[in-house]
N, C-alpha and C positions, 0 to 999 in steps of 0.2 A: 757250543751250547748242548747242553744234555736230553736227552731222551723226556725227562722230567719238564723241563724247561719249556720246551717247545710245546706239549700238552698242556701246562697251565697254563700258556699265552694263547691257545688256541680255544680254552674254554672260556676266558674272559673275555673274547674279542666280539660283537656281533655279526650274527649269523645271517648270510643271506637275506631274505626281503624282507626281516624284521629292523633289519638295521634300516634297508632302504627306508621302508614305512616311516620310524622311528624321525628320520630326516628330512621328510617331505612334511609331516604333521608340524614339526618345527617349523620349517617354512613355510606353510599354511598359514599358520598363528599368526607370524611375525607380521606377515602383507596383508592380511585381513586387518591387524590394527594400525597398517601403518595405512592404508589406501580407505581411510573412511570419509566418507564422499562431505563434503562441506554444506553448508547450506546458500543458497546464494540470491541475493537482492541485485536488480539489472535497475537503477536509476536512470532516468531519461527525461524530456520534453520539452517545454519551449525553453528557449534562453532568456533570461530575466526570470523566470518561473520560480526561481529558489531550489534548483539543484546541490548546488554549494551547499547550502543550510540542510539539505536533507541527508547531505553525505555527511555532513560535521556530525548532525543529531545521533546516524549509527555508527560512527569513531567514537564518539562518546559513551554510548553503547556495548561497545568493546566487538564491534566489527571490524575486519580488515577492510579496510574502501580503498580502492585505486581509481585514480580519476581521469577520465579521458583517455582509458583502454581501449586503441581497437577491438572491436568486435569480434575480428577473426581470433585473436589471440583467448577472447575468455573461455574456454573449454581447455586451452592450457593452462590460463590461472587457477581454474578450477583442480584440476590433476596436480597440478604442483600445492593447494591446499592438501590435497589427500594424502601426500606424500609425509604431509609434517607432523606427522602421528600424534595427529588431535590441536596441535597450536593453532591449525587457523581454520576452526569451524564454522565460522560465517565468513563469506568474502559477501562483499557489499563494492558493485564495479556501476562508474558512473558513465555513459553513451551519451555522446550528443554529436551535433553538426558540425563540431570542431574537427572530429575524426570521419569527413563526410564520405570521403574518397575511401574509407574500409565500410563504408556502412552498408553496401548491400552484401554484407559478409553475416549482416546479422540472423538473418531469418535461416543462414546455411551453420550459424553456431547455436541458434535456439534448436534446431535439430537435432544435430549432434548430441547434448546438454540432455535432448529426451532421449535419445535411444539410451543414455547411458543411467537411466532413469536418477539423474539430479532434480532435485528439491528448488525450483527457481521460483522467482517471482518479478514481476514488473513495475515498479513504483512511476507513477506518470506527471509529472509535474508542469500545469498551465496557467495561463491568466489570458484577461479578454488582453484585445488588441491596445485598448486606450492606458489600460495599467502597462503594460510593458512597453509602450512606447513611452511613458512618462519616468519609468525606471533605466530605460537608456540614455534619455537625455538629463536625468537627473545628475548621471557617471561618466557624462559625455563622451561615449566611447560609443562605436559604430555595432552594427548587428551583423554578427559575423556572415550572414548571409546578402545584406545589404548591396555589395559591391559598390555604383556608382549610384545607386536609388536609394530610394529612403528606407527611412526605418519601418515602414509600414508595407514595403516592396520585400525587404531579409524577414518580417515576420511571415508575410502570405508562403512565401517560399519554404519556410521551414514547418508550417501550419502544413503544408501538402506533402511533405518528405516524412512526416514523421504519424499523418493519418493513420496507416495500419496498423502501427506499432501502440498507437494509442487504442484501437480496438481489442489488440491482444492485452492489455494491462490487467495487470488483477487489484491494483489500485490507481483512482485518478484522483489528481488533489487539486482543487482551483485555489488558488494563494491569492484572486485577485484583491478580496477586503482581509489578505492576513498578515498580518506582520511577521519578524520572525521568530519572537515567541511563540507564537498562535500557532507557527506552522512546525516549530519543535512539539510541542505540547502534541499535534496531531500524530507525529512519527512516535513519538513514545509512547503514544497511548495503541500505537500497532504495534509497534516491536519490541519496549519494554519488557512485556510478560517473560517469564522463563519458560513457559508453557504457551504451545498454541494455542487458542481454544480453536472449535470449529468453523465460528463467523463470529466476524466483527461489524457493526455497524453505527453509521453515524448519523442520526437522525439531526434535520439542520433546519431551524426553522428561517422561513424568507418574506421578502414582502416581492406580489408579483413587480408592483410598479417599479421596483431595482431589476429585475430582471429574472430569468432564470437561473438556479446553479448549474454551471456547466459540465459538471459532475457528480449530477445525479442520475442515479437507476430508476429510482422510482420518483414522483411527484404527487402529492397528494393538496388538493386544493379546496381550504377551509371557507373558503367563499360564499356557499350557502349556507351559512348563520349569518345572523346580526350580527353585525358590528360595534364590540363595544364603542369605538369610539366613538358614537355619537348621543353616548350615555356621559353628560358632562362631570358624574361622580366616578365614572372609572376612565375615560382621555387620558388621565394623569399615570397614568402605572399601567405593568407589563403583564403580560399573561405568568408570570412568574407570582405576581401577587392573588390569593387565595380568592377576594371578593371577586376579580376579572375570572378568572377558572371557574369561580362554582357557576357565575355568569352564563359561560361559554356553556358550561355541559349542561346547565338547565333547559337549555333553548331542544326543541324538538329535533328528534334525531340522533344527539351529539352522542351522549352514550349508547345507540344503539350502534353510530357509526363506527365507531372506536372500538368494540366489541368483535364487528366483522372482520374490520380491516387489520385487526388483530390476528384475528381465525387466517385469514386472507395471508398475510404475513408470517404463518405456519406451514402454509403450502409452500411458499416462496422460498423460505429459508431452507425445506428440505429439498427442494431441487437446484438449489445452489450448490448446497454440500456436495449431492452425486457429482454438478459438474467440477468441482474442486476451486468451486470461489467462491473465497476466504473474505469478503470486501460486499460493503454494500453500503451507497450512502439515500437516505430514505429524507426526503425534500418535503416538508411540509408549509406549505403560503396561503399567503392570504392578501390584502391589501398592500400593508403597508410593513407586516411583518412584526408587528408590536404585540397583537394579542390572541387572536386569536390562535395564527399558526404557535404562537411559543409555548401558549398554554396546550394543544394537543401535542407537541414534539414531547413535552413534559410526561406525559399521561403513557404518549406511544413509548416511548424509551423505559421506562416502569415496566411495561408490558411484554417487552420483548427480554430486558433483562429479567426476567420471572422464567421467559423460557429458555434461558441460559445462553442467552445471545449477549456477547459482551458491547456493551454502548458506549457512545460516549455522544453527548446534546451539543450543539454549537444552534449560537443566535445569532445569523450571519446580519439581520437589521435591525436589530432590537432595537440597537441604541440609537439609532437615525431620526433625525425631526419630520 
């Protein structure tokens, strides 16, 4: 090789720590967009509850759902999302008592999950005792916790295994009066959007005499008004109808109530946000569930969407005699 030669391959070549640089900035790029962290839904709670239905709604969705993951392993499903540069940006992993013997793995992978600051969330799925004992024996199949007792022995059991886990939720769903439309409707009206917004709430109106919602934050109790129903020209029709509502708010108070507890629900919503939950469902009863509370869920839900809270109304007794 000539004298020539060897100087022009020695000016073309990279020089020292420019070439390093040059090399390292490449592989920067590449693992920055191949390790982009996923987003991830933890599905969970009673059996019978509608788990199944709630993993189908975000497969349909275009989530990745895996079902009956141990616990220990989701911080590597997660990792190996990150790895697939950008194909699997939501994992959606379903937990229950099936996988019991890894479950006290879970509270050492929701750990993990934070230091590694992932994006997770908790979906909680329950129903009272007498709806999912009538859904076990409808499918005749035993309650996985059940063993040699009954199906109301494998509920109590799993009701106390999965208490804390229900505390940490950033959503809880009661499916007990939902079908499984009712209870798709509710997951897409959370996870549909393309966009987060900051809170979502679901204002649900009830009658006390059915009961409490079991997953409600707040409760709000329309009991002091009158009662249309014993106005025999409004008995017949819901708080959805105009003559029962203008009814309702005419009576002393009602717009003043509705006013505050508005204001009230301005406070609340901003210290939700600092704490970073995303969920809130807002319980309003009354008797029997037919008018009074539907027509104030009606009025509150207006109100809060104006302050750019996104809602959505459910009439858990409306339609009940």
């Amino acid at each position: 090789m000539s004298d020539n030669e060897r100087q022009d391959r020695q000016e073309d070549a990279p020089q020292g720590a420019d070439a390093t640089q040059g090399t390292q900035e490449d592989t920067t790029t590449e693992t920055a967009t191949d390790t982009a962290i996923p987003e991830l839904v933890i599905i969970s709670g009673m059996s019978g509850a509608g788990r199944s239905t709630a993993a189908k709604c975000l497969e349909d969705l275009g989530w990745f759902v895996v079902d009956n993951l141990p616990p220990a392993l989701i911080p590597t499903m997660v990792e190996l999302g990150a790895r697939s540069q950008g194909n699997v940006a939501r994992i959606a992993v379903v937990v229950d008592v099936r996988g019991r013997r890894f479950f006290d793995n879970l509270r050492e992978s929701l750990a993990d999950l934070e230091s590694k600051h992932v994006t997770r969330r908790i979906v909680f799925l329950e129903s009272s005792d007498e709806v999912l004992v009538r859904r076990f024996e409808s499918v005749r199949r035993p309650h996985p916790l059940q063993g040699d007792g009954r199906i109301v022995d494998g509920i109590d059991a799993e009701r106390e295994l999965l208490r804390e886990l229900r505390g940490d939720a950033d959503l809880v769903i009661d499916t007990s009066s939902l079908n499984v439309h009712e209870l798709r409707a509710k997951m897409d009206a959370q996870f549909a959007g393309e966009e987060e917004p900051e809170l979502r709430a679901t204002v649900m109106s009830f009658g006390f005499k059915y009961g409490l919602p079991v997953d409600a934050d707040l409760v709000v109790d329309m009991r002091f008004l009158p009662n249309p129903h014993w106005v025999p020209e409004l008995r017949p029709y819901t708080g959805l109808n105009e003559e029962v509502a203008a009814y309702v708010f005419n009576q002393p108070g009602a717009k003043e109530f509705l006013d505050r507890y508005a204001e009230l629900l301005q406070l609340i919503a901003a210290g939700y946000r600092r704490e970073g939950k995303r969920y809130v469902t807002i319980a309003v009863g009354c008797t029997g569930g037919k008018h009074r509370s539907v027509a104030t869920s009606e009025k509150l839900a207006a109100r809060l969407a104006s302050q750019g809270v996104e809602t959505v109304v459910v009439h858990r007794d409306m339609g009940r005699e």
